[in-house]
C-alpha positions as CSV (number, residue, x, y, z in Angstrom):
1,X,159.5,125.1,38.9
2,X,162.7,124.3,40.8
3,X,161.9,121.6,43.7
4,X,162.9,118.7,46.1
5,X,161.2,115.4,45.3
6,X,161.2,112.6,47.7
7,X,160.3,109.0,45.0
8,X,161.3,106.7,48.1
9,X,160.4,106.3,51.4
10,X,163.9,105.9,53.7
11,X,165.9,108.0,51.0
12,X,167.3,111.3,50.7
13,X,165.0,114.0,48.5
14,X,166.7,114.8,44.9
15,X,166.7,118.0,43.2
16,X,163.9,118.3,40.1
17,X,161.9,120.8,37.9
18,X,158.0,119.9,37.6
19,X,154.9,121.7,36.9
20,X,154.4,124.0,39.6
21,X,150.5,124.0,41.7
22,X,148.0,124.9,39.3
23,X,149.7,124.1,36.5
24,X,148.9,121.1,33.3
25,X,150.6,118.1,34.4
26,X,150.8,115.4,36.9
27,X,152.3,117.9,39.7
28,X,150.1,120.4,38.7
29,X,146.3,119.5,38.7
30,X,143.6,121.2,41.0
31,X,144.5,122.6,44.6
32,X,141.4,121.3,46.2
33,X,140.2,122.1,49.3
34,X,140.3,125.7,50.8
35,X,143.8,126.0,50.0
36,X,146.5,128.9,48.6
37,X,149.7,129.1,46.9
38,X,152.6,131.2,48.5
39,X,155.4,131.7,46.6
40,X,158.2,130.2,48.5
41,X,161.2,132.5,50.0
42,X,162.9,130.3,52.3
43,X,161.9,126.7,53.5
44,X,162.9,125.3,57.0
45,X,164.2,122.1,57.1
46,X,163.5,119.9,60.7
47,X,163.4,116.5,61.7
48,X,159.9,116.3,61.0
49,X,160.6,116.0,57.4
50,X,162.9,113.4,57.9
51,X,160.6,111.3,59.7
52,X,157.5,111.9,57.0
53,X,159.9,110.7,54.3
54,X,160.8,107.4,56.3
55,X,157.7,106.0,55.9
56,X,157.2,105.6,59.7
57,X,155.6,109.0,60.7
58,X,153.0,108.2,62.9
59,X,150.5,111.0,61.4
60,X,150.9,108.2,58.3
61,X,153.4,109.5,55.2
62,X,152.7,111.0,52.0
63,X,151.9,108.8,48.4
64,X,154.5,109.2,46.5
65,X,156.5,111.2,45.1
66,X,156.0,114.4,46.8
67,X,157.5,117.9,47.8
68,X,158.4,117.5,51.3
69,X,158.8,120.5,53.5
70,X,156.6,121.2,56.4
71,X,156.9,124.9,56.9
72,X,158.3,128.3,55.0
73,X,158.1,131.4,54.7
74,X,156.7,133.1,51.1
75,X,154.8,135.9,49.8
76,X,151.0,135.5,49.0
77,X,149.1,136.1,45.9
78,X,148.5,140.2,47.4
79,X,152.1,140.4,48.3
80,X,151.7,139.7,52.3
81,X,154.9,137.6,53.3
82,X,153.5,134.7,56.2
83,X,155.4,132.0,57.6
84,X,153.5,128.9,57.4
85,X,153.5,125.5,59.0
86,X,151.5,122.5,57.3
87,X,151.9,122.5,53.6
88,X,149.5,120.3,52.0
89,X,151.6,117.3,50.1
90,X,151.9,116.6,47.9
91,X,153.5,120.6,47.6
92,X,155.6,121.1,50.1
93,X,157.6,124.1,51.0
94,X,161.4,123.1,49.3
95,X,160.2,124.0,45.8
96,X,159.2,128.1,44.6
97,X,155.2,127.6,44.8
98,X,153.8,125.5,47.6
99,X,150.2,125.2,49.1
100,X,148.8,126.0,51.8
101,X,145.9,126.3,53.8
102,X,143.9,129.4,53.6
103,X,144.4,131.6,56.1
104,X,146.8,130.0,58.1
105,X,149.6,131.6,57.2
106,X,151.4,134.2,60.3
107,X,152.5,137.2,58.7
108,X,156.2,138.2,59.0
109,X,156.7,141.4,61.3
110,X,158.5,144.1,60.0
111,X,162.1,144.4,60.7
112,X,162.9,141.0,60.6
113,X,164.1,139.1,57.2
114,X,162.7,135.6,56.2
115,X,166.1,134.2,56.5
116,X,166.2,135.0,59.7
117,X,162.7,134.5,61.0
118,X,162.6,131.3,59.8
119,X,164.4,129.7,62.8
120,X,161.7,130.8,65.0
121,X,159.3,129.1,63.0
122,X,158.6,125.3,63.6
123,X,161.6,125.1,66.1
124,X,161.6,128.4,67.6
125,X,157.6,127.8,68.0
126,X,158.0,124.2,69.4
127,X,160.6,125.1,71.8
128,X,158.8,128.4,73.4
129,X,155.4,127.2,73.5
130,X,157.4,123.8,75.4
131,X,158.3,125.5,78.2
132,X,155.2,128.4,78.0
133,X,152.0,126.8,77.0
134,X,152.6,123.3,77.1
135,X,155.1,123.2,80.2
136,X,153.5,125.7,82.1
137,X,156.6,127.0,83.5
138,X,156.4,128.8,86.7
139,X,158.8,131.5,88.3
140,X,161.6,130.0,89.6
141,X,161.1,126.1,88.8
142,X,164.3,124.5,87.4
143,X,164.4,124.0,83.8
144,X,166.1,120.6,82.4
145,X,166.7,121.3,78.6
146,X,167.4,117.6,76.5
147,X,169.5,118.3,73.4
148,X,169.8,121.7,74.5
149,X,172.3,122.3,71.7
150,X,170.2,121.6,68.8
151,X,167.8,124.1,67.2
152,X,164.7,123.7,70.0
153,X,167.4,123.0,72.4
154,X,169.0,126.4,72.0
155,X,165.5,128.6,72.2
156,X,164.3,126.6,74.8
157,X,167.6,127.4,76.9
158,X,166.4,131.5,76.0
159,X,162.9,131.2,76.5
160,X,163.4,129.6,80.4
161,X,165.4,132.0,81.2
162,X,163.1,135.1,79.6
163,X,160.0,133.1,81.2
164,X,161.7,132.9,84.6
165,X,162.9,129.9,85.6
166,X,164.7,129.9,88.8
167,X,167.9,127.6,87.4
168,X,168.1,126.1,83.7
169,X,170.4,123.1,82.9
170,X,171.1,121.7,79.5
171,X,171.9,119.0,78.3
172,X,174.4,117.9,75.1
173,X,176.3,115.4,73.9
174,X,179.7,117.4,73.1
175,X,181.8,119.7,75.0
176,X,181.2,122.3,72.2
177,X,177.8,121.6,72.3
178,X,177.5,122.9,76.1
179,X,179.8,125.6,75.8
180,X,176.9,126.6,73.2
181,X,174.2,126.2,75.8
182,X,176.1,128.1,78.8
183,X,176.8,131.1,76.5
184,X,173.0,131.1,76.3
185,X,172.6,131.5,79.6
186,X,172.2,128.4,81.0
187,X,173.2,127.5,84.8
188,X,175.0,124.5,84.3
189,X,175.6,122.1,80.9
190,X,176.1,118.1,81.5
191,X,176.7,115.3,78.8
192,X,174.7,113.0,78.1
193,X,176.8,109.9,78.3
194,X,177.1,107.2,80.7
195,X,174.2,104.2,82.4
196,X,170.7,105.6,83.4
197,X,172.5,105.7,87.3
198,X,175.3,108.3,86.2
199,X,173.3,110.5,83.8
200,X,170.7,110.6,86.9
201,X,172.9,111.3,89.2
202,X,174.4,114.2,87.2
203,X,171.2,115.7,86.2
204,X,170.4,115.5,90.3
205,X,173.9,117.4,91.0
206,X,173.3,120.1,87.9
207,X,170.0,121.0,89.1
208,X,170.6,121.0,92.7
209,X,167.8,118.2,93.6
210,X,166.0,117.6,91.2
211,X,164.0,119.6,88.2
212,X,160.2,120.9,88.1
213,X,160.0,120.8,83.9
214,X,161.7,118.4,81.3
215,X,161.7,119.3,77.9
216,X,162.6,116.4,76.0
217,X,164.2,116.3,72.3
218,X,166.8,113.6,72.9
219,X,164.0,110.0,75.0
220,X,166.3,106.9,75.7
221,X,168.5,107.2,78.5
222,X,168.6,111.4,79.1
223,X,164.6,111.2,79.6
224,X,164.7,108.3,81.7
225,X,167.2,109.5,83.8
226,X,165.5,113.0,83.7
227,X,162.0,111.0,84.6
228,X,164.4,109.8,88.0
229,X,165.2,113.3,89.0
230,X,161.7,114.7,88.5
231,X,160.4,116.8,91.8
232,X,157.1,116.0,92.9
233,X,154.4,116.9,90.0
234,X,157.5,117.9,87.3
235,X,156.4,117.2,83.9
236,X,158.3,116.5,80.7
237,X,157.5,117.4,77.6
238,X,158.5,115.5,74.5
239,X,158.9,118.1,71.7
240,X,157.0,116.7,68.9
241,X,159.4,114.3,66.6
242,X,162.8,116.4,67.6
243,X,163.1,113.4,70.0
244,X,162.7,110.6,67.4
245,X,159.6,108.7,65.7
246,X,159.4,105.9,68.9
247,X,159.4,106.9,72.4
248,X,159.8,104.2,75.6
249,X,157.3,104.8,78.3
250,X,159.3,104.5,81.9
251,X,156.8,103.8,84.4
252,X,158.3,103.3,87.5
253,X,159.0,107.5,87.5
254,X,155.1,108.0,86.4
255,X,153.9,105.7,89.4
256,X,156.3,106.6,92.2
257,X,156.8,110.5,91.8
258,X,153.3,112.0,90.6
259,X,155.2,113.2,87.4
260,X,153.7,113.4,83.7
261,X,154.7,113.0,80.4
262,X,153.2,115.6,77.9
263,X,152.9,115.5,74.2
264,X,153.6,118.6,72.2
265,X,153.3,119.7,68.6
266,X,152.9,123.2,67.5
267,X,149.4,123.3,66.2
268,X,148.1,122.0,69.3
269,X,148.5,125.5,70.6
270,X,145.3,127.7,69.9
271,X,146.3,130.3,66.8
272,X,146.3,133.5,68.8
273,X,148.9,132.1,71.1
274,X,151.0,130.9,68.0
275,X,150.5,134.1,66.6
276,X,151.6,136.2,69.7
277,X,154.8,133.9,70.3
278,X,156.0,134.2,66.5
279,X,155.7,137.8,66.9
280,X,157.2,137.8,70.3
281,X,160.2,136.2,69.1
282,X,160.9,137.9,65.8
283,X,160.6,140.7,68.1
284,X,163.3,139.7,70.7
285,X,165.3,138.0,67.8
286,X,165.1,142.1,65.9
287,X,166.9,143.5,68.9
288,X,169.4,140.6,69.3
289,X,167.9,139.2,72.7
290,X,166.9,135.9,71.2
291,X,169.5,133.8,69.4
292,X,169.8,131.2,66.7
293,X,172.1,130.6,64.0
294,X,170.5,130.0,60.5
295,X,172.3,128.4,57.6
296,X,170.7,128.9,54.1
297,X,171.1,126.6,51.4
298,X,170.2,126.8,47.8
299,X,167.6,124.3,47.0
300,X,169.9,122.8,44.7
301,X,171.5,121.1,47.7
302,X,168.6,119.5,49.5
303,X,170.5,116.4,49.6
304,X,173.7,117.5,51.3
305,X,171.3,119.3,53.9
306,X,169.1,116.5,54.4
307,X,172.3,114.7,55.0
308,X,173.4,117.2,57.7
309,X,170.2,117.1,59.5
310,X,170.1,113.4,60.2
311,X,173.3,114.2,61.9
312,X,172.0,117.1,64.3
313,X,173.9,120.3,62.9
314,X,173.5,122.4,65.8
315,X,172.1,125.3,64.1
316,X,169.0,125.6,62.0
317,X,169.0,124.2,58.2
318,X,167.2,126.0,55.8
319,X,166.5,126.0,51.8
320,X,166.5,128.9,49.3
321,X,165.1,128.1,46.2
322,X,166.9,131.4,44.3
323,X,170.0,130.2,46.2
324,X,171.7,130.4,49.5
């Protein structure tokens, strides 16, 4: 079968054709465990995958070589399409079979294509459940989006203002980047350049005094800052690895202002609530309510995309092993 193969930790995956799961060979072997295959439509591409194929991932990486690819969307053995989050290495999603665990795929809703959907996936998922289940966002509290131009970024933006923040201010590094983020419906967009004292005092002038929720996919300076303009019991939340693999604790924020710092990865989330929010979105995404740009790749250029990601597109990546 057509696939990506990561052979080095720190390098860029390769095109390849191995034995696909199930199949004689070293690829191929037994799926063990309670596990499927899903024939692979489209595979997201996040900066999750980049960090497991560092070698640094906290959750520990792979052996090598492997498939990487943490989520898809693919069709199931009785013809069900799911998205899925979680392949089991070494069969990751950028290759036409992966595996899965059984069950745990979310099935696609109707009206909605795969290459689409996929954006609401891993980063659609992380960002809404961010400022919903993990944030707790309450009517009108002020909403301070990190990186609000990337993928997360960008839904997070939506989702604040469909959840019913009271003001929402992103953040980004380039002017075209916060046109991006205001054209969303943000209140305000601010860079993200500067000493800790000028990005706090920016964030303190954007949000009119301060902000009641962070969420984080940039750390260094921007959260730091962000930690100085926190109201009384705000709380950031650092989206799972969209922020980077090592994260700074600033104290002085945590001690002085009764403010928290919150961890966040999708699966934390109970599966009824991921389910509901996956459908929820495909659903607001159908009617054009919710926004993000997909760009699908053939599989064939894993490398260039890999590339791009490490260099925050903008816009969701995303592989096609039949082709873009």
């Amino acid at each position: 079968m057509k696939a990506a193969q990561v052979t080095a930790y720190g390098e860029a995956p390769q095109p390849i054709e191995i034995e696909a799961p199930g199949e004689p060979g070293p690829y191929g072997a037994s799926v063990a465990g309670p596990a499927e295959i899903v024939e692979v439509l489209v595979a997201g591409l996040n900066p999750v995958d980049l960090a497991i194929a560092s070698g640094k991932f906290d959750a520990g990486a792979p052996p090598l070589p492997y498939v990487p690819g943490i989520e898809g969307i693919g069709r199931m053995a009785d013809g069900e399409v799911v998205w899925f989050e979680g392949a089991h290495f070494p069969w990751g999603s950028m290759a036409e079979r992966a595996v899965i665990t059984e069950g745990s795929g979310i099935t696609l809703p109707a009206g909605i294509e795969p290459e689409k959907a996929i954006a609401f996936g891993t980063a659609g998922m992380a960002a809404w459940l961010s400022v919903d289940w993990r944030g707790q966002l309450k009517d009108g509290e002020t909403v301070l989006i990190l990186g609000a131009s990337g993928s997360v970024g960008q839904v997070a933006v939506q989702a604040a203002r469909m959840l019913g923040a009271g003001r929402v201010v992103g953040m980004a590094r380039s002017q075209a980047g916060r046109e991006k983020v205001l054209a969303l419906g943000a209140d305000a967009a601010i860079g993200s350049d500067g000493d800790l004292g000028e990005i706090r005092d920016r964030i303190f002038e954007a949000t009119e005094g301060g902000q009641d929720l962070v969420i984080d996919g940039l750390w260094g300076k921007p959260a730091a800052a962000a930690l100085q303009a926190m109201k009384p019991q705000g709380r950031l939340v650092q989206v799972g690895n969209s922020a980077g693999i090592e994260s700074p604790v600033v104290a002085g924020p945590l001690r002085g202002g009764a403010v928290s710092i919150l961890g966040f990865r999708n699966f934390w989330a109970p599966r009824d609530v991921r389910v509901a929010t996956f459908e929820r979105m495909c659903s607001l995404a159908g009617s054009g309510d919710l926004k993000l740009e997909v760009e699908v790749l053939p599989l064939e250029d894993v490398t260039e995309a890999w590339d791009r990601q490490s260099k925050s597109p903008g816009h969701k990546l995303a592989l096609k092993p039949g082709g873009g």
